[in-house]
N, C-alpha and C positions, 0 to 999 in steps of 0.2 A: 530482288528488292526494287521498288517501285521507287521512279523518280521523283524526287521534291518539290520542286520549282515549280512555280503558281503558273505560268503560262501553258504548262503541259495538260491542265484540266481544266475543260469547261460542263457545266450540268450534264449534258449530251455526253460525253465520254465517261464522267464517272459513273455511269450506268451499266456501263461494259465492264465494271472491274467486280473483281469478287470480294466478298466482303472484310475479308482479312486486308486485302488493301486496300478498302475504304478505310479502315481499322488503323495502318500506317501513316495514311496521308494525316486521319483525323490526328494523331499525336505529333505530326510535321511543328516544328517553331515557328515555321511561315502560320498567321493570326488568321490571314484572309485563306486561305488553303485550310489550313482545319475548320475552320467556321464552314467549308463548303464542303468538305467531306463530312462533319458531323451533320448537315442539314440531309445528304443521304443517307444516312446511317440511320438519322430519325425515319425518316420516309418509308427505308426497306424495315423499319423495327416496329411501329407504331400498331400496325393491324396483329402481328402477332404477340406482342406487349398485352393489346386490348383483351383480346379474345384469352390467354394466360389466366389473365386477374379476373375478370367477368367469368370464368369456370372455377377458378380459385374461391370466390366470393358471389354466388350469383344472386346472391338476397342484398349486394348492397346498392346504392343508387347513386354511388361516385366514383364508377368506374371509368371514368373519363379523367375526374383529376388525380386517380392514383396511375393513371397512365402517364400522364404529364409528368408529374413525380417521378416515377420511375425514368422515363427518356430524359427528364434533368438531372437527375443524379447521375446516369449514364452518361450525358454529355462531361458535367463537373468531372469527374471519375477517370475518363477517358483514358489521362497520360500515365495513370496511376498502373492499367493495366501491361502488364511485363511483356506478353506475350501473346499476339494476336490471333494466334490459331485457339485460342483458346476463349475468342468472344463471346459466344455463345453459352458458354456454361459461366462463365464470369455476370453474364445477363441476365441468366438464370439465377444466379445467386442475391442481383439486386431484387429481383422480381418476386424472388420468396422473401429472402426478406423484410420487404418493403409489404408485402403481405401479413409476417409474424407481426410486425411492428403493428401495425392496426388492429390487429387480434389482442394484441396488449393492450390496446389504446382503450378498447370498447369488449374487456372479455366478457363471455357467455357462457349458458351451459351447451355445451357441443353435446349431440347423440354420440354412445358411445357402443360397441360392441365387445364382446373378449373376447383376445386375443389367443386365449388357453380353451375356447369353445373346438373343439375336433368339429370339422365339414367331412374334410376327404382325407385320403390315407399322401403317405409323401410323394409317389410317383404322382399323383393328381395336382399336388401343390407345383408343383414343378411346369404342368403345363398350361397354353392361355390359347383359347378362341382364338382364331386368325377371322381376319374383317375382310371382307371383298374388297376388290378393288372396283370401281364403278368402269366400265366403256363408255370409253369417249365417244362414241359410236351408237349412245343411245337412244331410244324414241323419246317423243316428250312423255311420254304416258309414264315413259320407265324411269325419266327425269325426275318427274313430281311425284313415285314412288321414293324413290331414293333422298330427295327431298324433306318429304315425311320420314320418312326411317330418321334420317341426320335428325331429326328436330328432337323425334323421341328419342335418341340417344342423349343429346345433349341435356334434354328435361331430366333423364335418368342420371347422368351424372350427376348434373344440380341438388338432386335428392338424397346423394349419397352423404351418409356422415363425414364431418370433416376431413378425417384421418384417412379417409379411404379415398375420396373426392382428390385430396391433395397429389395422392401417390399416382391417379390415373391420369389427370391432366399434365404431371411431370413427364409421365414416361410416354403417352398415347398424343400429345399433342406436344411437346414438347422436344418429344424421343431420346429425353435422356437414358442413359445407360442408371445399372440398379445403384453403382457404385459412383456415380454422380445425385442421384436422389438419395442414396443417405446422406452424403456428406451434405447435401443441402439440407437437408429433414432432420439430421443429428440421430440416426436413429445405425441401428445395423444391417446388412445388406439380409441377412435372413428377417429381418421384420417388415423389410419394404416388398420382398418377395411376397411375403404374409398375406399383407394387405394387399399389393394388388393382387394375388392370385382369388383372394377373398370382395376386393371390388368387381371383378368381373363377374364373377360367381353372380354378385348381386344384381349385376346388371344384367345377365340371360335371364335373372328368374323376371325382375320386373320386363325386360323388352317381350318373354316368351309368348306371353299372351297375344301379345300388337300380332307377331312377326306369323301366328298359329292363323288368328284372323285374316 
């Protein structure tokens, strides 16, 4: 358990702590102590907040104040949460939400696909592309390949139907587990299998061309 008392942390040291005990301090009763551990909390939170919702949503063009949104609701919220180890999926939960909630706000007609359409037989649903991992050790040449690859990926995602869009950026950028994406999604752990086994799908056929070239 991490110590309370406001003198033990200055900006410099709460940097060295991990984030469950950023998570502690920030519900501390000391005013000025939480205020300085929820301004790291924003800090470490903010770019992967952004980058969430801007794959979540890549057609809207206020992705900046639903990020805001979001880290204030997360700040407000803070003491609410019971159990630190568990921030991350708790942040997840505002960030979908916070998501559904503007999909009400301004609904559309989403692209949709069936779910009853047969691709592959069930040993094939079951498994998923593995992604390279890049070397840190690469040339620039192999840089600004890799570069490009990431960009078409993420165009590809962008392009995916909602329903399938949501489930990849949950679990591939997110990394949540299937049985923390349904419970965010409301959906059942074989449907979220579904779809993503079915987004990926979708994103070999469109990246095969680039990746053939």
């Amino acid at each position: 358990m991490v110590p309370t008392h406001q003198s033990s942390y200055t900006k410099e040291n709460l940097r060295t702590l991990s984030t469950e005990e950023i998570v502690t301090l920030a519900q501390s009763e000391s005013q000025a102590l939480s205020m300085r551990a929820l301004e790291e909390l924003v800090y470490r939170q903010q770019k992967l907040v952004y980058i969430t919702l801007q794959q979540l949503a890549p057609e809207r063009n206020d992705i900046l104040d639903l990020t805001q949104e979001v880290l204030l609701r997360m700040c407000r919220s803070i003491k609410s949460l019971r159990n630190p180890k568990t921030f991350k999926a708790w942040l997840n939960r505002i960030i979908t939400n916070l998501f559904y909630d503007e999909l009400r706000k301004a609904p559309r007609q989403l692209k949709t696909i069936s779910l009853d359409e047969p691709i592959f037989d069930q040993e094939e649903s079951n498994s998923a592309p593995s992604r390279d991992i890049p070397d840190a050790q690469a040339l620039p040449e192999q840089k600004a390949l890799e570069g490009e690859l990431d960009f078409q990926i993420q165009k590809a995602i962008q392009n995916l139907p909602e329903q399938f869009r949501v489930m990849i950026v949950l679990r591939e950028v997110q990394g949540l587990s299937y049985e923390e994406i349904a419970a965010l999604t409301e959906t059942n752990i074989g449907t979220v299998k579904s779809r993503l086994a079915r987004a990926r799908l979708k994103l070999q056929e469109v990246l095969e061309p680039y990746l053939r070239h």
